[in-house]
C-alpha positions in Angstrom: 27.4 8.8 -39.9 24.5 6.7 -39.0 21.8 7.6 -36.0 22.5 5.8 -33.5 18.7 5.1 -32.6 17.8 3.3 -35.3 16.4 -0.1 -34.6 18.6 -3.1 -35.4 18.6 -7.0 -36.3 21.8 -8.2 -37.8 20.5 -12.1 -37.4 17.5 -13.1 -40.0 17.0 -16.4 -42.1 14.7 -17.2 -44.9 13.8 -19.7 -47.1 17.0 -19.9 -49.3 17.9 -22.2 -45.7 15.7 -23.0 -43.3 13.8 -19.7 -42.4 10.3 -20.2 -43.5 9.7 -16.9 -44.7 10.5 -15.1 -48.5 12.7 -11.9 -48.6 9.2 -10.3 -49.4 7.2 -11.7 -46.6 10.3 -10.7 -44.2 10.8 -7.0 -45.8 7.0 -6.3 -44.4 7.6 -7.9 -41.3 10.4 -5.6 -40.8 8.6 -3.0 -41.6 6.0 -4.0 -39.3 8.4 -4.1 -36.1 9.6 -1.0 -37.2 13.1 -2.3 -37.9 15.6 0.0 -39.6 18.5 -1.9 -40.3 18.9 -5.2 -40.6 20.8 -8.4 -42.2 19.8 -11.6 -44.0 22.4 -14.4 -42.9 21.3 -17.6 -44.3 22.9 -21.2 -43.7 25.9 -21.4 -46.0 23.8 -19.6 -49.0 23.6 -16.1 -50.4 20.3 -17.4 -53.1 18.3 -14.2 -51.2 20.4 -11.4 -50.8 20.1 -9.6 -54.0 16.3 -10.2 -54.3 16.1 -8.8 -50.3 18.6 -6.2 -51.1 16.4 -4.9 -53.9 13.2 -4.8 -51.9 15.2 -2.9 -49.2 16.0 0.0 -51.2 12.5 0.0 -52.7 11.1 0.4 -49.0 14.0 2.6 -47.8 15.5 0.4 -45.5 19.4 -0.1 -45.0 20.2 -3.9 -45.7 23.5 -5.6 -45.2 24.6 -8.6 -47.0 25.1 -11.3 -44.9 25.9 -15.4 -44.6 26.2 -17.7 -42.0 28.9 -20.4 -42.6 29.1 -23.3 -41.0 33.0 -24.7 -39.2 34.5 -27.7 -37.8 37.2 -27.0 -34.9 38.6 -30.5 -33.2 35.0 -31.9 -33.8 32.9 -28.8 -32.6 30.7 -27.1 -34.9 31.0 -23.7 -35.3 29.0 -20.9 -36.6 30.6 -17.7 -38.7 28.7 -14.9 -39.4 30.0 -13.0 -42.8 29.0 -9.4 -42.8 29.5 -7.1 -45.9 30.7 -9.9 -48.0 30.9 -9.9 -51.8 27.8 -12.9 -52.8 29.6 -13.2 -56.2 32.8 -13.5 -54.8 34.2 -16.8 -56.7 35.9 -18.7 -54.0 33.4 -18.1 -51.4 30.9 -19.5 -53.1 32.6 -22.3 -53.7 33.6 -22.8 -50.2 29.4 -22.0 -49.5 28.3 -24.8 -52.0 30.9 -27.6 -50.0 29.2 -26.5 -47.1 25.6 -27.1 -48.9 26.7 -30.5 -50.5 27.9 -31.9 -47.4 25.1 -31.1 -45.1 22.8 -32.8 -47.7 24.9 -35.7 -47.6 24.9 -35.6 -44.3 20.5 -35.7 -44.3 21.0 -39.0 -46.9 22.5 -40.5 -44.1 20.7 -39.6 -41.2 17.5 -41.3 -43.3 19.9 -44.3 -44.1 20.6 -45.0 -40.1 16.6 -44.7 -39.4 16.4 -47.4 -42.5 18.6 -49.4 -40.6 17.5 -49.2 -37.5 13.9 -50.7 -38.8 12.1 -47.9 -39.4 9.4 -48.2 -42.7 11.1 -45.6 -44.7 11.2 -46.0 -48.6 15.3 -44.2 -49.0 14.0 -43.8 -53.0 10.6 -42.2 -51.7 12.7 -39.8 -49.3 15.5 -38.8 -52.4 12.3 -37.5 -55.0 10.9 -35.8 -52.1 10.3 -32.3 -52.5 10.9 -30.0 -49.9 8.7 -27.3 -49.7 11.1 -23.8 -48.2 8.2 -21.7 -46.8 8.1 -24.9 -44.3 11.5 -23.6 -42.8 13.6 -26.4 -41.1 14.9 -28.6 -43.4 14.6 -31.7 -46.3 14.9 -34.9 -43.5 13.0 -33.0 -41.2 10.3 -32.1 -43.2 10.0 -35.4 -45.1 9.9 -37.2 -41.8 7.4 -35.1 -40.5 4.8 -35.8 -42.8 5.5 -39.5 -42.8 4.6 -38.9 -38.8 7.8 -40.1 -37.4 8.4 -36.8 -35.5 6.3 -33.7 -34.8 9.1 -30.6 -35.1 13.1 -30.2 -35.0 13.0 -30.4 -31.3 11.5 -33.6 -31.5 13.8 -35.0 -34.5 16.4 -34.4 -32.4 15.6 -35.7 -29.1 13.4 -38.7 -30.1 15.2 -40.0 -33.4 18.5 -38.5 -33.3 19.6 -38.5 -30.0 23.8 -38.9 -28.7 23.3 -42.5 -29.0 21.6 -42.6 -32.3 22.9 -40.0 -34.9 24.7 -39.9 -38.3 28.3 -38.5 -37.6 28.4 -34.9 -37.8 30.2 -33.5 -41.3 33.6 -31.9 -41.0 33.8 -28.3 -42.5 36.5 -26.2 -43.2 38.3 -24.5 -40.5 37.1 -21.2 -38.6 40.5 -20.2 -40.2 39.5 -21.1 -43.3 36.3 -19.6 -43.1 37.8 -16.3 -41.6 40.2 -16.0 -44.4 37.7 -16.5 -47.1 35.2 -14.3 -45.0 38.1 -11.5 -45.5 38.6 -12.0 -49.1 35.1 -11.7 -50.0 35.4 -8.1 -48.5 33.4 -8.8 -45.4 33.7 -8.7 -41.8 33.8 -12.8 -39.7 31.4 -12.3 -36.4 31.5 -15.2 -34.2 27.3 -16.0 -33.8 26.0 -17.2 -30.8 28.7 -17.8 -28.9 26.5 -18.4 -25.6 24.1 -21.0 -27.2 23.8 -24.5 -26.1 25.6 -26.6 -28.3 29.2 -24.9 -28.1 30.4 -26.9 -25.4 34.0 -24.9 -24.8 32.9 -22.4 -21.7 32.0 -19.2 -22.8 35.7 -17.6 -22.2 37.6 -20.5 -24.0 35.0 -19.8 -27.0 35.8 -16.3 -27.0 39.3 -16.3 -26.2 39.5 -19.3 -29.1 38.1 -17.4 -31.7 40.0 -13.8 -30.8 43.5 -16.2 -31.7 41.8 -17.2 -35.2 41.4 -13.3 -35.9 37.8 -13.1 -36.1 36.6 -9.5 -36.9 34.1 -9.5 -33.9 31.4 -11.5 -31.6 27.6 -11.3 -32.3 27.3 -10.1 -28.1 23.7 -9.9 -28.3 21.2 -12.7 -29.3 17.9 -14.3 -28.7 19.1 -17.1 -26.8 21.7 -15.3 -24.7 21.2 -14.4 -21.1 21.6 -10.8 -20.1 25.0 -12.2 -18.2 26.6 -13.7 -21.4 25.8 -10.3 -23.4 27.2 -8.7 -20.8 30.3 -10.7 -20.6 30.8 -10.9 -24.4 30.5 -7.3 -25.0 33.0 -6.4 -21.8 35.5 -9.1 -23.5 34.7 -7.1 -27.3 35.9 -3.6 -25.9 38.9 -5.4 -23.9 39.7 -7.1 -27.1 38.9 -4.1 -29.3 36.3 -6.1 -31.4 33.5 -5.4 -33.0 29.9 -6.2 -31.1 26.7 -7.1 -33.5 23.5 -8.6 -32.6 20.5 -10.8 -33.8 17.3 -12.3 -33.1 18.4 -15.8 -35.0 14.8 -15.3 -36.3 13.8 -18.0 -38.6 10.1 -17.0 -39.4 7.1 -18.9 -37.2 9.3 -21.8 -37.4 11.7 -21.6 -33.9 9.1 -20.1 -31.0 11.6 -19.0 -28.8 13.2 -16.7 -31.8 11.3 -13.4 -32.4 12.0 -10.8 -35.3 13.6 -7.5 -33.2 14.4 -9.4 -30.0 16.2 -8.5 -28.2 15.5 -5.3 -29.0 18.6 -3.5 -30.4 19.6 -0.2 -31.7 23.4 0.9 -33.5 24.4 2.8 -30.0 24.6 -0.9 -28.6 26.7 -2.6 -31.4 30.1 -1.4 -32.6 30.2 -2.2 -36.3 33.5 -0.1 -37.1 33.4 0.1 -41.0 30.5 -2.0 -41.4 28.4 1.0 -41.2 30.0 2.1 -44.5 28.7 -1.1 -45.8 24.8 -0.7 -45.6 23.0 1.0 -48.7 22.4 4.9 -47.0 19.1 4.9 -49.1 16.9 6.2 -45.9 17.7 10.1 -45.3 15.8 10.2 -42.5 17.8 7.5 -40.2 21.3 9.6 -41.1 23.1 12.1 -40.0 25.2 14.4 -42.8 
């Protein structure tokens, strides 16, 4: 049985998506905030988890293997956190590299629109750019930022790629889907960020949508959720008898408002059922026989 006062953070990116830092520059920063536990849940990718699994055992931390997988319900993206999963397990990987493919597609033709829309952009230029990871954020972003057409991914989004002016949004599988394949890799499906900005069901239609696809559990606490939405996603957790994890979201220096540890979160606030029997128990000291 784990203590329960061990710090937590179940929500982390790195550079395998668009987190700007290596599993070895976020093992010491870890260690730094006096983080325990913790989870790397990269964008539709699993190219860090063995490498950051492997450091976490050398420094006696307990690491869970983790994804975040992007869905499509009625035209509303969704995120799916994947806890525990297997990151060799054939068919999710497959159903991680559609996921990859299509949001690469999706940067060719964001660049295309600008191209049409008059801006001086060389399409051949942007294709053999190389994007460099410790950046964070992403290819388009990046490249566009050095040609000076925006200054970050808040303004990419509010002064290039605005609701009037946007490529269509890619269609990915189903939460469903997801869920399912979620389950098959051996892992648990946590519904992130359910009080963030850009799910635009209210906050009980979310919930109540995702607790009729079978999802495992609701990430209750997050970086960008007020104390009222944690408190409203956890009460609807223990009435629904899911389980409850939490996250910064952090993505390195890149996303200000994102900090490694915060909120600040041990295990007697989550309720990770058998995931607990999923973290390497490598750390005496944080367990109870």
């Amino acid at each position: 049985m784990l203590n329960k006062e061990i710090r937590v953070d179940l929500h982390i990116h790195t550079t395998a998506s668009d987190g700007c830092w290596s599993p070895q520059k976020l093992v010491q920063q870890v260690l730094k905030k006096g983080i325990d536990m913790f989870a790397v849940t990269d964008h539709d990718t699993v190219d860090n988890i063995m490498e950051t699994q492997a450091l976490a055992e050398k420094n006696q931390l307990l690491f869970l293997p983790g994804v975040e997988v992007s869905a499509t319900h009625q035209g509303q993206l969704y995120h799916i956190l994947g806890y525990g999963i297997d990151p060799f397990h054939k068919q999710f990987l497959e159903l991680l590299n559609h996921n990859k493919y299509i949001m690469e597609k999706n940067d060719d033709e964001s660049i295309e629109l600008l191209i049409a829309r008059g801006y001086n952009i060389d399409f051949q230029e942007y294709k053999h750019y190389e994007n460099e990871p410790s950046r964070g954020g992403w290819k388009s972003l990046n490249f566009l930022i050095d040609k000076g057409f925006c200054k970050n991914s808040r303004d990419f989004f509010s002064s290039l790629f605005d609701d009037d002016y946007r490529a269509p949004f890619p269609t990915f599988p189903t939460p469903q889907e997801v869920i399912q394949l979620i389950s098959s890799a051996g892992g648990a499906a946590i519904l992130a960020h359910p009080g963030c900005h850009f799910y635009e069901l209210p906050l009980l239609k979310t919930l109540q949508l995702f607790a009729e696809f079978k999802v495992d559990g609701i990430e209750c606490f997050h970086s960008e959720h007020t104390l009222e939405v944690s408190r409203f996603c956890y009460s609807f957790c223990k009435e629904q008898g899911l389980l409850i994890t939490g996250g910064s979201d952090c993505h390195g220096n890149t996303l200000k408002n994102r900090h490694l540890g915060e909120p600040q979160l041990y295990i007697k606030n989550l309720n990770l059922g058998s995931l607990e029997q999923r973290f390497n128990k490598k750390r005496r000291s944080i367990t109870i026989a």
